[in-house]
LORODO-827610 format. One record per residue (C-alpha): residue number from 1; x, y, z. Coordinates in nm, 4 decimals. Layout:
REM LORODO-827610
 resi       xx       yy       zz
  NUM        X        Y        Z
...
END
This chain:
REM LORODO-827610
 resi       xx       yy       zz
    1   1.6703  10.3489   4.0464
    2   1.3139  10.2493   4.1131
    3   1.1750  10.3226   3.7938
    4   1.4777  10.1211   3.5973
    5   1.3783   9.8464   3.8981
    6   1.0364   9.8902   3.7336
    7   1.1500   9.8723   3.4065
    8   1.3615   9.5683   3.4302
    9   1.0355   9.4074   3.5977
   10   0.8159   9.4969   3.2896
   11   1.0884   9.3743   3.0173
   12   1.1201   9.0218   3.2440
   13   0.7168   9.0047   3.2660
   14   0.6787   9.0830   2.9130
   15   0.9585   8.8507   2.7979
   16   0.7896   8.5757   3.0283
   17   0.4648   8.6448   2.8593
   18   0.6124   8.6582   2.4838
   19   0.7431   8.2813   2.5883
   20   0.4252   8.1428   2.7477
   21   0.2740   8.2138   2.4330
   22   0.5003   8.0600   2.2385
   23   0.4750   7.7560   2.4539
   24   0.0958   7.7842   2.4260
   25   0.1344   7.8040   2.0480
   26   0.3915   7.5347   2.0768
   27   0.1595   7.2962   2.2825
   28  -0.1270   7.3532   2.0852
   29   0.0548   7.2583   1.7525
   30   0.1356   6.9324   1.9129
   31  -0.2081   6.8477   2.0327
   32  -0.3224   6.9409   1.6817
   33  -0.1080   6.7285   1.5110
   34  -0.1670   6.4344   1.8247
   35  -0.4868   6.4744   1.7096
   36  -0.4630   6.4937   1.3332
   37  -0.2653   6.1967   1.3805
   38  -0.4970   5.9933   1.6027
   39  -0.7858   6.0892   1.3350
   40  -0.5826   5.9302   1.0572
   41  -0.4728   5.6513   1.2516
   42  -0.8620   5.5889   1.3657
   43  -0.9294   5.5828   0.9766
   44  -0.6142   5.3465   0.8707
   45  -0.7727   5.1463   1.1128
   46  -1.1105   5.1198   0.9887
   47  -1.0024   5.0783   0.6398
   48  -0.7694   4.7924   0.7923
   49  -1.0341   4.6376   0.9581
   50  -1.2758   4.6502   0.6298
   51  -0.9907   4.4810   0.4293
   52  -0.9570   4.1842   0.6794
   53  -1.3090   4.2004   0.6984
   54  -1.3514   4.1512   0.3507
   55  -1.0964   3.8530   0.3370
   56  -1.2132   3.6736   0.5937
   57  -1.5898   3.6755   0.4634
   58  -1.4303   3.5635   0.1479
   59  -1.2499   3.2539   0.3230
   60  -1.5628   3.1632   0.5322
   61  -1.7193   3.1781   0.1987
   62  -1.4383   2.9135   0.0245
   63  -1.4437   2.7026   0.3403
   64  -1.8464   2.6858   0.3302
   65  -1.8596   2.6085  -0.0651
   66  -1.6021   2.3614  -0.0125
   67  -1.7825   2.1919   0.2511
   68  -2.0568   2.1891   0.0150
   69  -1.8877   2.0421  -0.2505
   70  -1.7520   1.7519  -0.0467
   71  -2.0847   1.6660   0.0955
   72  -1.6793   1.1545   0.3029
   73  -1.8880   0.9923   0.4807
   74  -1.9198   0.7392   0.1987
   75  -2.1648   0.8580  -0.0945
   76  -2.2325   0.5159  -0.2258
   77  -2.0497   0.4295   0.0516
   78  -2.0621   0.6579   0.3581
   79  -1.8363   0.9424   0.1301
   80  -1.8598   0.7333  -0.0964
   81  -2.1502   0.6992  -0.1498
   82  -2.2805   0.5643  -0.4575
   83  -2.6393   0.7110  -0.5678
   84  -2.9355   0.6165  -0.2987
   85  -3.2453   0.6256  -0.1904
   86  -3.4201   0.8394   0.0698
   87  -3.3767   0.6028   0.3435
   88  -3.0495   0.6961   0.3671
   89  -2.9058   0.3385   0.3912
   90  -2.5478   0.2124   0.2112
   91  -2.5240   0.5835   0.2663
   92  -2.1261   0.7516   0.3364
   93  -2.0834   0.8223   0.6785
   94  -2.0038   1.1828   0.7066
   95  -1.9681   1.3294   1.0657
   96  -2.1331   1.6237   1.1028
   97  -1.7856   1.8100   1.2494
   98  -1.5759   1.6726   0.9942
   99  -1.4958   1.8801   0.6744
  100  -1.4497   1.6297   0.3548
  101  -1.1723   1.7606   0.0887
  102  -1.2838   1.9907  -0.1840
  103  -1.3887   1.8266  -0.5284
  104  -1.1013   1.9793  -0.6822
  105  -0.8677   1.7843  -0.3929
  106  -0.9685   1.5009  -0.5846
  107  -0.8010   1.6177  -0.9761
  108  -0.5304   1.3221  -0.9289
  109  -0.8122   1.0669  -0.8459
  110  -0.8546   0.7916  -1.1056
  111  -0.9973   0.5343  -0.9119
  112  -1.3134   0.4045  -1.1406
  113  -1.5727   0.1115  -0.9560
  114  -1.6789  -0.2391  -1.1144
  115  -1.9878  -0.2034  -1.2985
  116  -2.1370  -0.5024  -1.1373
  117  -2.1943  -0.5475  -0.7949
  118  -2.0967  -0.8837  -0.6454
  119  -2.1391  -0.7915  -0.2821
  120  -2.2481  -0.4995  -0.0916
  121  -2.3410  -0.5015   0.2841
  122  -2.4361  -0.2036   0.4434
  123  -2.6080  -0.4104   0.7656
  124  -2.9565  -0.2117   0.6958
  125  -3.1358  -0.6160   0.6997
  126  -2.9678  -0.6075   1.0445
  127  -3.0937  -0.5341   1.3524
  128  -2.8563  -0.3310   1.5665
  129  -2.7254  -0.4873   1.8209
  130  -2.7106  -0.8011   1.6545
  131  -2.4200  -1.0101   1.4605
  132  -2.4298  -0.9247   1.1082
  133  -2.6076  -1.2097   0.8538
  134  -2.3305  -1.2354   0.5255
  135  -2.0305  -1.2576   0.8583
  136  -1.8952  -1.5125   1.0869
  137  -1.6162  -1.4688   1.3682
  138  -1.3972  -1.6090   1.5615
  139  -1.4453  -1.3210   1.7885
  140  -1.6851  -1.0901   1.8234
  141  -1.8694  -0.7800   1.6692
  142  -2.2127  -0.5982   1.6424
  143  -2.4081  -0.3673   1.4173
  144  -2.4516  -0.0423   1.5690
  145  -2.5574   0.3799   1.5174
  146  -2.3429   0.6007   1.6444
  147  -2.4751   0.9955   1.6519
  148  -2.1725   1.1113   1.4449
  149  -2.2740   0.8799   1.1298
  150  -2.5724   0.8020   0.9142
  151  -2.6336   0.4227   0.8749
  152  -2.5341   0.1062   1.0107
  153  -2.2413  -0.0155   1.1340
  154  -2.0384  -0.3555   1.2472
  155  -1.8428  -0.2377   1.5017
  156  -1.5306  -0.4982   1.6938
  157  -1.2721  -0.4661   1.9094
  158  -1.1094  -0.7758   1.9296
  159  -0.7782  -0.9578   1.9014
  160  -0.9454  -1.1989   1.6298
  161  -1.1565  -1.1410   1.3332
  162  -1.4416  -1.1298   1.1152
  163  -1.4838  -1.2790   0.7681
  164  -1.7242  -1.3008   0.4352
  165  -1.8921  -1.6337   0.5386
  166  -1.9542  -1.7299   0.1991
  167  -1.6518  -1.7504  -0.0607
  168  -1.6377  -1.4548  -0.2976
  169  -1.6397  -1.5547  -0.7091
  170  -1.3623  -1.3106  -0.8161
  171  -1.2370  -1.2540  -1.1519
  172  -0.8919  -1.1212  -1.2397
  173  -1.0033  -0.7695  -1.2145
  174  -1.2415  -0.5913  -0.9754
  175  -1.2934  -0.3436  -0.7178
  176  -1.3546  -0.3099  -0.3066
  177  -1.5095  -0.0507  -0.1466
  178  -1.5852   0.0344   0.2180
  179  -1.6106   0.3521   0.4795
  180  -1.4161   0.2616   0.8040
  181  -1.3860   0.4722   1.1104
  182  -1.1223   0.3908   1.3672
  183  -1.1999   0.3484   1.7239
  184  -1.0116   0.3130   2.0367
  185  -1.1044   0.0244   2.3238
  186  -0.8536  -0.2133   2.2513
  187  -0.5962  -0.0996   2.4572
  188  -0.7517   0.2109   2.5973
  189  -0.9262   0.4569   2.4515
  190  -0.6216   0.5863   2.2132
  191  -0.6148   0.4545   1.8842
  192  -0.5965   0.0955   1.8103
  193  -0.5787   0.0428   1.4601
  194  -0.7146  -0.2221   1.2577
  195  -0.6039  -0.4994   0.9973
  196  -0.7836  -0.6197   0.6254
  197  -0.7487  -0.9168   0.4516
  198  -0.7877  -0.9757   0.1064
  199  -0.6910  -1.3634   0.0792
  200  -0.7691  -1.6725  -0.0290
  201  -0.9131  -1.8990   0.2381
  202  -0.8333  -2.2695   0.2993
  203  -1.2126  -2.3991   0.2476
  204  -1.5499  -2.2349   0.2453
  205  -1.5742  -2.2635   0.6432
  206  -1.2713  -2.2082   0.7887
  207  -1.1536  -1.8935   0.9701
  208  -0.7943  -1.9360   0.8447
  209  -0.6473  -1.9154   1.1985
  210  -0.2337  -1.8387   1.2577
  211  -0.0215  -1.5441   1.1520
  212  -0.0415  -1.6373   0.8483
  213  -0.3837  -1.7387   0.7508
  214  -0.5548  -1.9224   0.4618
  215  -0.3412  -1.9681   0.1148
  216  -0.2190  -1.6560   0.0654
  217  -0.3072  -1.2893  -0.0166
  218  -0.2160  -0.8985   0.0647
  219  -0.3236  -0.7421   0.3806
  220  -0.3768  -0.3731   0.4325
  221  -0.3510  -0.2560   0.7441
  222  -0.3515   0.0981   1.0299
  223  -0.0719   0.0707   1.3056
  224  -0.1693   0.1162   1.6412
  225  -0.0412   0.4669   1.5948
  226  -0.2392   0.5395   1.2746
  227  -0.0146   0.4979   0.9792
  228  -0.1037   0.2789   0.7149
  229   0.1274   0.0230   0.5964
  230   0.0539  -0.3297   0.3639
  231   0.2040  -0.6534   0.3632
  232   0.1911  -0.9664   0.1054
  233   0.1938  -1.3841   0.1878
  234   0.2633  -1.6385  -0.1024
  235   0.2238  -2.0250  -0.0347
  236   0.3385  -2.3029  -0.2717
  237   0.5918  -2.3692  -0.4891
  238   0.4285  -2.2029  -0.7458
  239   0.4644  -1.8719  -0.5222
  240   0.8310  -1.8985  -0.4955
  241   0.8646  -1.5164  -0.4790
  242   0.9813  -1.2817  -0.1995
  243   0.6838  -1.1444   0.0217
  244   0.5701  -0.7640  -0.0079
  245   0.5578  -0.5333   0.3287
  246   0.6132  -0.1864   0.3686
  247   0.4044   0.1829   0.5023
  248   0.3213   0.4597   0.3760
  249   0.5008   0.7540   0.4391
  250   0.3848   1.0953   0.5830
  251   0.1383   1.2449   0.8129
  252  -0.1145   1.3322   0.6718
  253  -0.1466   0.9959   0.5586
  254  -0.2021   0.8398   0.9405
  255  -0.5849   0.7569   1.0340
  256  -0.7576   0.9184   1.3321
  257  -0.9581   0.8151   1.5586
  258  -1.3533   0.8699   1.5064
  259  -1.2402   1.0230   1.1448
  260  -1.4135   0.8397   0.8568
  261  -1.2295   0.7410   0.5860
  262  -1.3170   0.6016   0.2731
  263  -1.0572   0.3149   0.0885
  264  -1.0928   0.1451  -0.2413
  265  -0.8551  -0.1186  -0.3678
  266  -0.8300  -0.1826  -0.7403
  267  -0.7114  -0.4766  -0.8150
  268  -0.6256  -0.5826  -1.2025
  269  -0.4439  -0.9028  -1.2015
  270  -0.1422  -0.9145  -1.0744
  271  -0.1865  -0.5224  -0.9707
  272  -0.3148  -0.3501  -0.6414
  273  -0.3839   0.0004  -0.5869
  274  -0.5271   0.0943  -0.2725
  275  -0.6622   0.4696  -0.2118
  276  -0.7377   0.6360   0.1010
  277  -0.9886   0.9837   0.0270
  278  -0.8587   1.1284  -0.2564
  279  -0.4729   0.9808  -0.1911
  280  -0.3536   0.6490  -0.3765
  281  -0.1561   0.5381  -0.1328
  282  -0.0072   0.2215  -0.2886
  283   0.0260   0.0719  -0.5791
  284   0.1691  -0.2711  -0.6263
  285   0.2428  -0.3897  -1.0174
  286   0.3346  -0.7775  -0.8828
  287   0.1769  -0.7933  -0.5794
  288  -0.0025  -1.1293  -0.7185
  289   0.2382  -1.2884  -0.9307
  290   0.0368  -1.5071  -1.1785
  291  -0.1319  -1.8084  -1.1323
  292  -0.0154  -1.7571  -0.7600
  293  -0.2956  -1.6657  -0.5225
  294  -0.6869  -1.6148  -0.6013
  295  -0.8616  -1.4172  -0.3485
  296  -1.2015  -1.5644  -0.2367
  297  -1.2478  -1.3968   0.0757
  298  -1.1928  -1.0180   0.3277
  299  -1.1477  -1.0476   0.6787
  300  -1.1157  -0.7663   0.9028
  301  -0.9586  -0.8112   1.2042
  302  -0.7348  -0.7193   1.5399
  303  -0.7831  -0.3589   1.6959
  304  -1.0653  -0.1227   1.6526
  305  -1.3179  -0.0058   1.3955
  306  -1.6490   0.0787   1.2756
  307  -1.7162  -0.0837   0.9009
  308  -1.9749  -0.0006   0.6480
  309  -2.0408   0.0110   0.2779
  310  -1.8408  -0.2499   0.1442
  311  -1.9032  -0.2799  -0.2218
  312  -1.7606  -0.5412  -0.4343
  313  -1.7631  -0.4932  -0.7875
  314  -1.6519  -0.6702  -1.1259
  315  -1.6063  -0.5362  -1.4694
  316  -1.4343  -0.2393  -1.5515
  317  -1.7120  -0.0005  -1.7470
  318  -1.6705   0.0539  -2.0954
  319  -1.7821   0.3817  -2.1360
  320  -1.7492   0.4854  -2.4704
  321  -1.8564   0.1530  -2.6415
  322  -2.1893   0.1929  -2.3973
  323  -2.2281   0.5249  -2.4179
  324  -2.1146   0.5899  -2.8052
  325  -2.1994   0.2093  -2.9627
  326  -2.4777   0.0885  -2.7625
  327  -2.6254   0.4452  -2.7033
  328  -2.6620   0.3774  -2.2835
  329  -2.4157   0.3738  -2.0205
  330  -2.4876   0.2904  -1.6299
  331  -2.2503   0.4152  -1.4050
  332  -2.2387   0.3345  -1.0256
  333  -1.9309   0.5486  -1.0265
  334  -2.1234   0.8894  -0.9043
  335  -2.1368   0.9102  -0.5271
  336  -2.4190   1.1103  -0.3598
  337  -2.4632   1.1561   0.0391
  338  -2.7823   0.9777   0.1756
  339  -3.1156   1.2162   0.0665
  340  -2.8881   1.4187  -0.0800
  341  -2.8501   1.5832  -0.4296
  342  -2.4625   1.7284  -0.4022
  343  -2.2030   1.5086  -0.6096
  344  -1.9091   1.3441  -0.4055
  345  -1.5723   1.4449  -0.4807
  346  -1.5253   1.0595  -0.5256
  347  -1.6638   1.0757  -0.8223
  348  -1.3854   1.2282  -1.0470
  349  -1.2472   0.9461  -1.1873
  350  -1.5483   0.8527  -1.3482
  351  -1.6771   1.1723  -1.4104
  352  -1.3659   1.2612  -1.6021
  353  -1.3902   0.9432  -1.7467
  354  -1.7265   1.0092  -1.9353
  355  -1.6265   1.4060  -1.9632
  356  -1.3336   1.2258  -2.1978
  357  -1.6217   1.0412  -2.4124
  358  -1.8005   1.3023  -2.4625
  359  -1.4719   1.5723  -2.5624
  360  -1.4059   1.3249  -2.8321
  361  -1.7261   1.3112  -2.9674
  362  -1.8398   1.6814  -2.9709
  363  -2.1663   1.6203  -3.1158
  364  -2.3193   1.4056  -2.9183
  365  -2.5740   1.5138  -2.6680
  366  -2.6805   1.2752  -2.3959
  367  -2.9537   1.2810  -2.0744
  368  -2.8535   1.2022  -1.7763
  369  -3.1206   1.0436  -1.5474
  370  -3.0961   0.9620  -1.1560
  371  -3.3069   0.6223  -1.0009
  372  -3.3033   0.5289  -0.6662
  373  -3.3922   0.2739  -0.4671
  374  -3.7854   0.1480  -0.2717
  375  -3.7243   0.2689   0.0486
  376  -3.8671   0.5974   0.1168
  377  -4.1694   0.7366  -0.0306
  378  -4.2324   0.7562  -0.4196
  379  -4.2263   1.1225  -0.4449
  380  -3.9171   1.2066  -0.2646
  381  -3.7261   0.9576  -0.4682
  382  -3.8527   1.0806  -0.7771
  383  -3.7799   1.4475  -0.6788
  384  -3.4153   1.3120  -0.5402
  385  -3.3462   1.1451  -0.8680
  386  -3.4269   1.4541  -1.0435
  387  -3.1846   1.6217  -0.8478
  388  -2.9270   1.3993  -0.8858
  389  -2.9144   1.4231  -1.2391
  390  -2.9529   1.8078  -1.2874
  391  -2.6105   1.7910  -1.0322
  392  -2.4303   1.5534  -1.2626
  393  -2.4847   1.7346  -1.5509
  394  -2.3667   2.0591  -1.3364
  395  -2.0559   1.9209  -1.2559
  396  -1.9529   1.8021  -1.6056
  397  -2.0073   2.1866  -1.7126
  398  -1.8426   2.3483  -1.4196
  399  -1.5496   2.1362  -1.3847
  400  -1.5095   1.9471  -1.7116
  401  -1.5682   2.2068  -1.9522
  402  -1.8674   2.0332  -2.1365
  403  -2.1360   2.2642  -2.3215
  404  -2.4635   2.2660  -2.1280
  405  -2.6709   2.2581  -2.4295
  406  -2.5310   1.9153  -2.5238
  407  -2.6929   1.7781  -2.1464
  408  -3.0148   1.7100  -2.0437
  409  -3.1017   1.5472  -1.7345
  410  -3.4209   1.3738  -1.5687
  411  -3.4943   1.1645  -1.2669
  412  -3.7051   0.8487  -1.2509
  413  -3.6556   0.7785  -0.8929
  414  -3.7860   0.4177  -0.7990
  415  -4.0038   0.3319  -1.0802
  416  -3.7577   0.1589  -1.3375
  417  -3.5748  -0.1307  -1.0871
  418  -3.3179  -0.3173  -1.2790
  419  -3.3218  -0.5421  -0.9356
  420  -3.5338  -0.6789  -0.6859
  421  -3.5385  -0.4366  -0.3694
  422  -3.4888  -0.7216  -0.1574
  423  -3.1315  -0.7169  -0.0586
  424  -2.8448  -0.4163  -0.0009
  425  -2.6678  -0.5896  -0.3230
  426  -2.9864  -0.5276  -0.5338
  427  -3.0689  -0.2017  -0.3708
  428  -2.6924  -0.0679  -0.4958
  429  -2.7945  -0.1940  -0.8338
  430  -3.0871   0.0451  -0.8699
  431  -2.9361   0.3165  -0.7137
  432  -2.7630   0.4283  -1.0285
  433  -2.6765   0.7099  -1.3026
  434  -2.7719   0.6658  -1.6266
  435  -2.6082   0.8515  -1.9427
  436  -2.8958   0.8228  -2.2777
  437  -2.7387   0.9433  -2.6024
  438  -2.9927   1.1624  -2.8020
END
């Protein structure tokens, strides 16, 4: 009985050892393929990460190069800015945390500037602080920096308004330029919008007071709430035609505050288009019927804002009778940040413009050559306008699709003035592309 006791004991202790080592074998498969598993999980990982690694590099890379590209604030104006000298006056005001829209953003832009320049103020003959010279008010307003802005500024924040003190000689078609930045004060420190005129005033001195000021005109104008909207008056019976008003839809649309912005308004008879960046925002075929209203005057007014860089400008350029006929065009259509060589994206509707010219004639060749203004020293301008025109003749190859050997392109900085540098108007004059068929 004892030794089958024994026996029993042996089988059970045998039995219990045949299963511990299967559960050893058991648990040690598991942990080895735990393991396996965490080892290829660790390397999905990695190569993961490298992936997303990779992409994002590549997007910092697009966002950087688009910066680049952009270069706002107004190139002749602050974004716009039109080509300038090293002083870095009637430059666009760019802040330094705000990214402008890609060059390509701007495919759809066909906005094209006067060729001659009528007025142009960018306050750099005032001192700061001061009331600027070519204004008068009912109100109030000053020229001021800010640290967010190259440039000058004529800042209000009033319930009345500034105006052109002397009349303005406009023909049926020109153009209107200027870099504005929204600013809050009015009624707190949210956004307070802002109001332009483009009218025609009662006499040479009068502020054209009332709701309806002067003889008529179209105003353009930024809610207190940022969106833009536009609105028409008509006197006289020869204006016996319904007044225009309405907004513009969408968010994207609506200003900011401290966001600069750069608008143009295009006006061909009894047409206005107004653009806002890159975006034509309105476009009004009758919004002057004939014979009805002639514009003499702008007047900015009510809320807040920060103005620079207006540019007034007659003519509409004929490119290829200059460039084709006469053998020369000047173009004051190519924006440039201050001391800066980079093209604005504001530019494309008169780079396409001459891109056009020279598709339909594909044997001509031309030089393109950058001037600038006085003010900085003689070497920097030259080296600037040099620049300039080897980055005008890289963007009608990159993005227009015209042979590089048919370019050449120079820079003659301050030395050939078609202007005295006496005044802002004169200084945009010689700030200026010019296109030399070979």
């Amino acid at each position: 009985m004892k030794t089958l006791t024994k026996a029993l004991a042996v089988l059970v202790l045998f039995s219990m050892a045949i299963n511990a080592e299967a559960q050893i074998k058991v648990d040690l498969k598991k942990k080895l393929e735990q393991q396996v598993n965490r080892r290829l999980n660790q390397k999905a990982d990695q190569a993961i990460d490298k992936a997303l690694d990779t992409v994002e590099d590549s997007i910092r890379g697009d966002v950087k190069k688009d910066g680049n590209a952009g270069g706002n604030a107004t190139g002749q104006n602050s974004g716009n800015a039109q080509p300038q000298g090293k002083s870095g006056q009637n430059a666009d005001a760019q802040s330094g945390g705000q990214q402008e829209p890609a060059f390509q953003s701007y495919s759809k832009y066909d906005f094209i500037p006067g060729e001659k320049v009528i007025f142009y103020d960018d306050f750099s003959q005032d001192a700061v602080g001061d009331f600027p010279a070519l204004w008068n008010t009912n109100g109030s307003a000053e020229v001021v920096t800010t640290n967010l802005f190259p440039g000058k500024w004529m800042r209000f924040v009033m319930n009345q308004c500034v105006w052109t003190d002397e009349l303005l000689k406009l023909p049926e078609n020109y153009t209107i330029e200027y870099d504005v930045i929204p600013q809050g004060g009015l009624e707190g420190e949210g956004m307070s919008g802002w109001h332009m005129k483009l009218m025609q005033a009662k006499n040479a001195k009068a502020w054209d007071g009332g709701t309806q000021p002067g003889n008529g005109g179209f105003e353009f104008r930024i809610e207190y709430f940022g969106r833009p909207s536009y609105h028409t008056w008509l006197y006289g019976q020869e204006c016996s035609v319904s007044n225009l008003s309405g907004y513009v839809e969408g968010e994207q649309y609506k200003q900011k505050i401290n966001k600069l912005y750069h608008i143009a308004i295009w006006v061909q008879k009894t047409r206005i288009r107004v653009y806002q960046d890159q975006n034509k925002i309105i476009d009004l075929p009758r919004a002057f019927p004939a014979g009805c209203v002639k514009p003499d005057r702008i007047r900015f007014e009510y809320g807040a804002a920060m103005i620079s860089n207006i540019r007034i400008a007659v003519g509409a350029p004929d490119m290829r009778n200059k460039l084709i006929t006469e053998g020369k065009l000047v173009t004051y259509g190519i924006y440039f940040d201050v001391n800066k060589d980079v093209v604005k994206p504001e530019s494309y509707g008169t780079l396409k413009e001459i891109a056009t010219v020279l598709q339909e004639n594909p044997d001509v060749k031309v030089k393109i050559v950058g001037h600038t203004d006085s003010d900085g020293a003689d070497a920097s301008n030259l080296d600037l306008s040099k620049r300039r025109g080897a980055s005008v003749k890289n963007e009608l190859v990159k993005n227009f699709g015209i042979e590089a050997s048919r370019l050449e392109s120079d820079g003659m900085g301050e030395s050939q003035p078609v202007a005295p540098n006496d005044t802002p108007a004169n200084k945009a004059l010689n700030r200026r592309v010019e296109l030399i068929k070979l």
